[in-house]
Structure formats: C-alpha cells, structure tokens
N, C-alpha and C positions, 0 to 999 in steps of 0.2 A: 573675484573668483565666484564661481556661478556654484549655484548652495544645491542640493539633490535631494528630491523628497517624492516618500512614495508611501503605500500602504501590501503589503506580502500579506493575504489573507488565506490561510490552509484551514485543512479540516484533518485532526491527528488523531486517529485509533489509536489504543495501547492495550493490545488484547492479552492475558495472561492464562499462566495455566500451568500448576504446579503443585507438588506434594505442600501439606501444610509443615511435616516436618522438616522439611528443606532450610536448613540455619542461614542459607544465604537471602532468604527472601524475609520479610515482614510476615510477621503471625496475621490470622485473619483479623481480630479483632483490630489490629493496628491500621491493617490498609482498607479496612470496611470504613473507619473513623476518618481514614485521610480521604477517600472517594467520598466519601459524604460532606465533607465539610470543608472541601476546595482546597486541603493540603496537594494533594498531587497535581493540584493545577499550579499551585508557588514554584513546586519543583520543575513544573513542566517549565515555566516561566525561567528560572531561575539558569534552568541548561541552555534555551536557546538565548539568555542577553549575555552567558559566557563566552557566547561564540562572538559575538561583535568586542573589540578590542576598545574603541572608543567611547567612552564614559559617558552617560546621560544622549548618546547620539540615538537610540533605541530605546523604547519603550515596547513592552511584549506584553499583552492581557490574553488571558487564554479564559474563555467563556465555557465553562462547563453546559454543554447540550442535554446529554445523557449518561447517566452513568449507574453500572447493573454489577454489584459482585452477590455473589454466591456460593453454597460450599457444595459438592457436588458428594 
C-alpha cells in the first residue's frame, strides 16, 4: 500500500471584537494571558487535529507570527 505524505501550510487570522461583559467570551485579562503565552495557539492546535480521525497520522504546530489585543 503506497503511504501519502504532505505538508498543508495556511496563515489563520482570528480577528475578534466584543463587549468585555459578554459571559460567553473570556474576560480580557484571560485572553490577553492566553495570546501572550501561546494558549490560543494549543486551542488552535487542538481543533484542527480534532478534525483528522486518525491518531498520531497528523501533527499540527501553529507558530504564533503576531499577536495584538487591546481594550478599546
């Protein structure tokens, strides 16, 4: 059986933009801590090797570029 091997390299904006009292989102201090300190990049991780069914067949690293929060 012939084996398949590739590399899918994207570039994913995650633009946001919401009231801070909004109970369904993360408070600022929470998501200023996870932009800063690469939690939201696990989560990014985390969602797209959900979507492959096959175990250990994908590895996903999401390299933080840039990243800018602020309170408006």
């Amino acid at each position: 059986m012939a084996r398949v091997k590739g590399s899918y390299i994207a570039k994913v904006i995650i633009d946001f933009d919401y009231e801070e009292d909004n109970f369904d989102f993360k408070p600022f201090e929470e998501l200023d801590k996870d932009v800063r300190s690469g939690g939201l990049n696990t989560l990014v991780e985390q969602v797209l090797k959900d979507e492959f069914e096959v175990e250990n067949a994908v590895t996903v690293t999401v390299q933080k570029q840039i990243a800018s929060i602020h309170r408006r």
